[in-house]
C-alpha positions in Angstrom: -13.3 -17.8 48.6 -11.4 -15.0 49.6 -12.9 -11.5 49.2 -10.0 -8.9 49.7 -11.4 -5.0 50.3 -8.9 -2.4 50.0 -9.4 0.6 52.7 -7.1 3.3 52.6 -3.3 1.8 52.5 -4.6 -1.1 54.4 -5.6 -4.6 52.7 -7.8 -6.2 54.7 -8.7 -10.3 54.0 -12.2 -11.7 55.3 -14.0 -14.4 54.5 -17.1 -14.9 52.5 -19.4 -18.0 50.5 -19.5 -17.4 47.3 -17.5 -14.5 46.7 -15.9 -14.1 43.3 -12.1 -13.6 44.2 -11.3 -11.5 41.0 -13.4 -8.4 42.1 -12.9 -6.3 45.6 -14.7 -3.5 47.1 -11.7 -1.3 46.7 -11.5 2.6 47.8 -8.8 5.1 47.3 -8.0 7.6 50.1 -7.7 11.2 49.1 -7.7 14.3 51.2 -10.0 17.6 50.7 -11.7 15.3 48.1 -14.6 16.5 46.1 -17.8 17.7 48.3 -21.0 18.3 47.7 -22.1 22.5 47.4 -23.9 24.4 50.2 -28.1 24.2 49.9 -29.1 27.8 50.1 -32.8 27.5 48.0 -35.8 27.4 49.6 -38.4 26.1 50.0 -36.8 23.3 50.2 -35.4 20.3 52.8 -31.9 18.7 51.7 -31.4 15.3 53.6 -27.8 14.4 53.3 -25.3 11.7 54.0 -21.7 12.6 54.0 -20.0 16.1 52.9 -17.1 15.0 51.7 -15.2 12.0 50.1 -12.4 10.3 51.6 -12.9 7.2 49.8 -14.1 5.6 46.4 -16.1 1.9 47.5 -17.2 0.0 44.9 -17.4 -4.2 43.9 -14.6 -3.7 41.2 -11.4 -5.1 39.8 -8.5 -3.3 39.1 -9.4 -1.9 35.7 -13.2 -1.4 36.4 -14.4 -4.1 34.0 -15.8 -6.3 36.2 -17.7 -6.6 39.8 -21.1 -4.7 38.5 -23.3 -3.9 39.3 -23.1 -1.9 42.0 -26.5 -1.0 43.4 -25.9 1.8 46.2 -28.3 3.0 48.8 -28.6 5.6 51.6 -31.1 5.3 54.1 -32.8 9.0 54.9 -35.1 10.5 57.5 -37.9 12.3 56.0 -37.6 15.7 56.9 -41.0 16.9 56.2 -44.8 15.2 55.9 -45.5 12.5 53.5 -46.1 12.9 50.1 -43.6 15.3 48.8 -41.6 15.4 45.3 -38.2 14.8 44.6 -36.5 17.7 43.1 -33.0 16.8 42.7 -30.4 14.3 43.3 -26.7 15.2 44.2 -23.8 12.7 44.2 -20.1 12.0 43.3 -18.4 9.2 41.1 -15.1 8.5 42.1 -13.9 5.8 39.7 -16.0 6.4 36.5 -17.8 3.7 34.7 -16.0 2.2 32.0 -17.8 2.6 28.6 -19.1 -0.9 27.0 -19.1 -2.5 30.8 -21.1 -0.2 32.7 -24.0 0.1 30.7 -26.4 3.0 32.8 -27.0 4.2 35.6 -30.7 5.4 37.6 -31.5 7.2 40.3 -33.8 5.3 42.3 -36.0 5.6 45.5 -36.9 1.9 47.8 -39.2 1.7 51.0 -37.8 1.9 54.5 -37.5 -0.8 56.5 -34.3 -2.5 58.2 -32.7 -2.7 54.7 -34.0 -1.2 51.1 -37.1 -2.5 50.4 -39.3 -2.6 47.5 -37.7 -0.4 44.3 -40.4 2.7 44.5 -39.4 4.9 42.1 -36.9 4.5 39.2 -35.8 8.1 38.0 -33.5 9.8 35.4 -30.3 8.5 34.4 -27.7 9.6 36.0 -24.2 10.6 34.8 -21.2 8.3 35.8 -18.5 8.1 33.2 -16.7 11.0 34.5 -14.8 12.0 37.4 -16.7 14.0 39.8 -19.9 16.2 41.2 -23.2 16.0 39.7 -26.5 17.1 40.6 -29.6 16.1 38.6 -32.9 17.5 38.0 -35.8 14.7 39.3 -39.4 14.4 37.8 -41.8 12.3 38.7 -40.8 10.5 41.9 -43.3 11.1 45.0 -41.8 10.1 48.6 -45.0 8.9 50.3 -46.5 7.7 53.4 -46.4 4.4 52.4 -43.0 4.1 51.2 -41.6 5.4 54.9 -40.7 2.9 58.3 -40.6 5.3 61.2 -40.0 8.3 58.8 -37.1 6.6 56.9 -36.6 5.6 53.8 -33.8 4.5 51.3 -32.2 6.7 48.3 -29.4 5.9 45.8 -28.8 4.1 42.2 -29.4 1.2 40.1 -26.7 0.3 38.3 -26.6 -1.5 35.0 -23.8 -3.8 33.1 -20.9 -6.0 34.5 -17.8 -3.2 34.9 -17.7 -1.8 38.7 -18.6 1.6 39.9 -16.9 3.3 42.8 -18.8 6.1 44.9 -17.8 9.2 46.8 -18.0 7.6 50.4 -17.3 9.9 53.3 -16.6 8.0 57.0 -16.1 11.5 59.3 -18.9 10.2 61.2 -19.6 6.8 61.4 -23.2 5.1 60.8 -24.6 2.4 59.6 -26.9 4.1 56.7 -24.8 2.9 53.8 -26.0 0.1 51.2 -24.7 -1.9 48.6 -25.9 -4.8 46.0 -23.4 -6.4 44.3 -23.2 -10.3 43.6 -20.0 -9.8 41.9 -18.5 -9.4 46.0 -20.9 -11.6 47.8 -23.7 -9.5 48.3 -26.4 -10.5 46.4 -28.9 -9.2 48.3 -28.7 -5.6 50.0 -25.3 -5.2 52.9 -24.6 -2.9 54.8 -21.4 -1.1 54.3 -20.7 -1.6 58.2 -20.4 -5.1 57.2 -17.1 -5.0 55.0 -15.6 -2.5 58.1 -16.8 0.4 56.1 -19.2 2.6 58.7 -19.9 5.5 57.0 -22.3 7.1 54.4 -22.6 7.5 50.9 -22.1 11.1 49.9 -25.8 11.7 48.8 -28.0 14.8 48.9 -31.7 14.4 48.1 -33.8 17.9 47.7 -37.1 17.8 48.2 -40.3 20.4 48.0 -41.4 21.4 51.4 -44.0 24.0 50.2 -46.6 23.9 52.3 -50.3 25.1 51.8 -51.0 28.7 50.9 -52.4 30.6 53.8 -56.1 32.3 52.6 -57.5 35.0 54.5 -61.0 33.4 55.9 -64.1 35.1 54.9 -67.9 34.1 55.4 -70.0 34.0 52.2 -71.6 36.6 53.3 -68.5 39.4 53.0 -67.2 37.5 49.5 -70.8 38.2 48.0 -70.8 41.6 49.1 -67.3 42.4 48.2 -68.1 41.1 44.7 -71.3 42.6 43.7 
């Protein structure tokens, strides 16, 4: 079957087993698209893919009813020392979910490796049924040693129900860090955006704690006991 991905003005035909004809990964150029806001709290590490949109990808069809789910992944470089906590999640929906076909949406974290591993951590919902920026509050969901190849590991959303989702996608700098799921366009199992001519990165920001310990003046027993009788 035919599996027809839209990019830009440009239609683009390649060839696939098994992919359902009716849906497309479809983006929609637009300039000085939505971006994500400056980090400027600290403590804390922001590990990001992609500033600004130029494109909405997702396994769609035209209306949005069908394609889904769309399971989306970033792969990120730790940028501090395992275990640390997740603090907040920061993202854009392009083509909103439409209600009754897309059914939820999670945050989720999965082990590093060459493509996203093992689910490790299924967070909040997430918002999707509206144009635009969102940042959520996360609770609950460690990054550890164990969950990271070389550092790395893999952040994104689970998506639920059979309409398609399309995400803010930026491709300024080309990579090969972007993921998708969705059987409804031939990838049943985690592909690389590279692999539908799409090099780029999900826009995704991921803040985590970076606290470190709390420096303690050192004093023998001796000087504590005598300071305290």
């Amino acid at each position: 079957m035919n599996k027809r991905l839209l990019v830009g003005c440009t239609l683009v035909v390649l060839l696939m087993a098994g992919v359902a004809g009716a849906n497309t990964l479809k983006g929609r150029p637009t300039e000085d698209g939505p971006s994500l806001p400056d980090v400027t709290a600290l403590p804390v590490c922001a590990m990001q893919k992609g500033f600004v949109v130029t494109q909405g990808i997702g396994c769609s069809n035209a209306s949005g009813t069908s394609g889904g789910p769309n399971d989306v992944a970033e792969m990120l470089t730790l940028c501090t020392a395992a275990p640390v906590d997740v603090l907040t999640f920061s993202y854009i929906v392009w083509t909103p979910g439409i209600p009754g076909f897309v059914t939820g949406c999670d945050f989720a974290l999965w082990n590093g490796g060459p493509s996203p591993g093992a689910t490790a951590c299924v967070g909040p919902a997430v918002p999707f049924a509206t144009f635009g920026t969102y940042s959520i509050p996360v609770t609950g969901c460690k990054i550890t040693a164990g969950m990271t190849a070389g550092g790395q590991f893999y952040a994104g959303m689970k998506q639920y129900g059979s309409g398609g989702m399309r995400w803010g996608y930026e491709d300024f700098a080309p990579s090969q860090d972007a993921w998708i799921r969705a059987p409804g366009c031939g990838a049943s199992a985690w592909a690389n955006l590279a692999g539908f001519g799409l090099p780029g990165d999900w826009v995704f920001r991921l803040v985590v704690d970076v606290q470190g310990p709390v420096e303690v003046e050192n004093f023998s027993w001796g000087q504590i006991k005598a300071d305290y009788r």
